[in-house]
C-alpha positions, 0 to 999 in steps of 0.5 A: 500500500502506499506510505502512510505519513509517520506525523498520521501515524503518530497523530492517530496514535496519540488521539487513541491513547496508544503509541506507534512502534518504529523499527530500525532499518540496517539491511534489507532483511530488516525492512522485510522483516518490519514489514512481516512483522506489522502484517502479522500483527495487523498494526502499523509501523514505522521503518527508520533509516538512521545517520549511523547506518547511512555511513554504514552504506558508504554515506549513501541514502538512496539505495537503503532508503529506496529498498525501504519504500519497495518494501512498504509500498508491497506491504498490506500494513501501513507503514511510514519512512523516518529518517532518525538521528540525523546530525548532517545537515545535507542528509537532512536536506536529502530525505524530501527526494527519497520519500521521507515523511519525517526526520529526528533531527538531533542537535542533542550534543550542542548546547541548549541555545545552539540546540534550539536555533539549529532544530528551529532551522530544521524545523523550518526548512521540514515545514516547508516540504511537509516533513515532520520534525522530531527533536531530542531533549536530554540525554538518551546514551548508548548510540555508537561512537558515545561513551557510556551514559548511565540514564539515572546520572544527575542532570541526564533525564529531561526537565518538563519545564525546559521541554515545554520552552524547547517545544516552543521555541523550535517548532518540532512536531514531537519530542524524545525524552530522556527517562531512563532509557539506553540506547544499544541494550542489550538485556532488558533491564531498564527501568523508566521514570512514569512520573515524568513522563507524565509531567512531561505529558502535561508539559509539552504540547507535542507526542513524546518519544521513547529511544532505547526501548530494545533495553525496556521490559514489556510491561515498563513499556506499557505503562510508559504509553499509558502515562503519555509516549506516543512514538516507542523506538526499537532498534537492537532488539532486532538485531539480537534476533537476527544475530542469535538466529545467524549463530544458532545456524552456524553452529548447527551446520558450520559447513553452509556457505549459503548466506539464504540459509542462515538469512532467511531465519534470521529474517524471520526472527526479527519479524516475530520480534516486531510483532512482539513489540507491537503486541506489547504497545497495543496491549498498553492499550487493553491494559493486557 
């Protein structure tokens, strides 16, 4: 079907009390298996493409970012392209051409004053084309090439009165918040803040974002939706499955040279684990 708008997605999502699930995309095998997930799950999703697996790419977007639409147009599920945790901005200014409904655009590593003209320029510039803007306020630690962030450390999670400016002062269509999650868990362990989120959901005017969910057990993921996140990022939790899929295979048959025969079930676990996911945020719904 055609791309459905994340800003729709997130916005029906929101106007129903629930959130939406988007998945990071590195290779094929990953939009595929989004794709599979959300039609077994009979939910929408959202294929994120970020900066870090663009370099992976050779620093080309296009031919990633064209494999995703491929793969959401063939798809029965409504699916939407985001661009995530773009800090160039030439890459940026190259998501309008290749689909993107939307970008996180993260000047988190600026100060907060250069944080907010850079992200109201972004902002401005996306209006104009019709993209929808996230922003990060706080600290969300763990993305590749970062040091390690302990997400409870003094001064790390986002202040609901600081967001509320931010919010206002950048224009941004939604906002990621810091409230104890990492990204690049790897175990799920984290435990968040519902408290501010909630303040953070009466503060800001705008949807909320969890980053890092792949490190947050089901049920903390559910009340997080409850008291207020509208947009629920994952993006390890994919890649545990692949990888463990990739060695189990390996091991049960190291003579096989055929990378179909170890893809495809790695492909196939990432899909059950999607599905998962979107189970766990449509259950916050049904409080199940």
């Amino acid at each position: 079907m055609p791309l459905v708008g994340t800003g729709e997605l997130v916005a029906e999502a929101r106007a129903e009390g629930r959130a939406v699930a988007a998945f990071n995309v590195i290779t094929l095998e990953h939009a595929e298996a989004i794709a599979a997930g959300a039609e077994a799950a009979d939910a929408p999703a959202i294929l994120q493409i970020s900066e870090n697996a663009v370099k992976f790419h050779g620093g080309r977007l296009a031919p990633i970012a064209a494999a995703a639409v491929a793969v959401a147009r063939a798809s029965s599920a409504p699916l939407a392209l985001h661009l995530d945790h773009v800090e160039s901005v030439d890459l940026l200014h190259a998501a309008h051409p290749e689909g993107f409904s939307s970008v996180m655009f993260d000047a988190s590593k600026l100060s907060y004053g250069d944080n907010v003209k850079a992200t109201a320029e972004a902002v401005r510039w996306g209006h104009q084309r019709g993209i929808w803007i996230e922003a990060e306020l706080g600290k969300v630690g763990g993305k590749d090439g970062e040091p390690p962030l302990d997400a409870h450390a003094p001064g790390v999670r986002t202040d609901p009165a600081e967001a509320a400016v931010y919010a206002e002062e950048t224009g941004v269509d939604a906002l990621a918040v810091a409230v104890g999650s990492s990204h690049a868990m790897t175990a799920r362990t984290a435990s968040l803040d519902h408290e501010l989120i909630a303040r953070l959901r009466e503060a800001v005017p705008v949807p909320l974002v969890l980053h890092g969910s792949s490190g947050v057990p089901d049920e903390e993921i559910r009340r997080a939706v409850a008291a207020g996140m509208a947009k629920i990022n994952v993006g390890t939790a994919l890649n545990t499955a692949f990888t463990r899929a990739v060695r189990a295979h390996l091991d049960a048959d190291p003579k096989v040279v055929d990378p179909r025969k170890y893809v495809r079930p790695a492909r196939d676990a990432m899909a059950a684990t999607v599905a998962d996911f979107l189970g766990v945020v449509s259950g916050a719904v049904s409080g199940s």
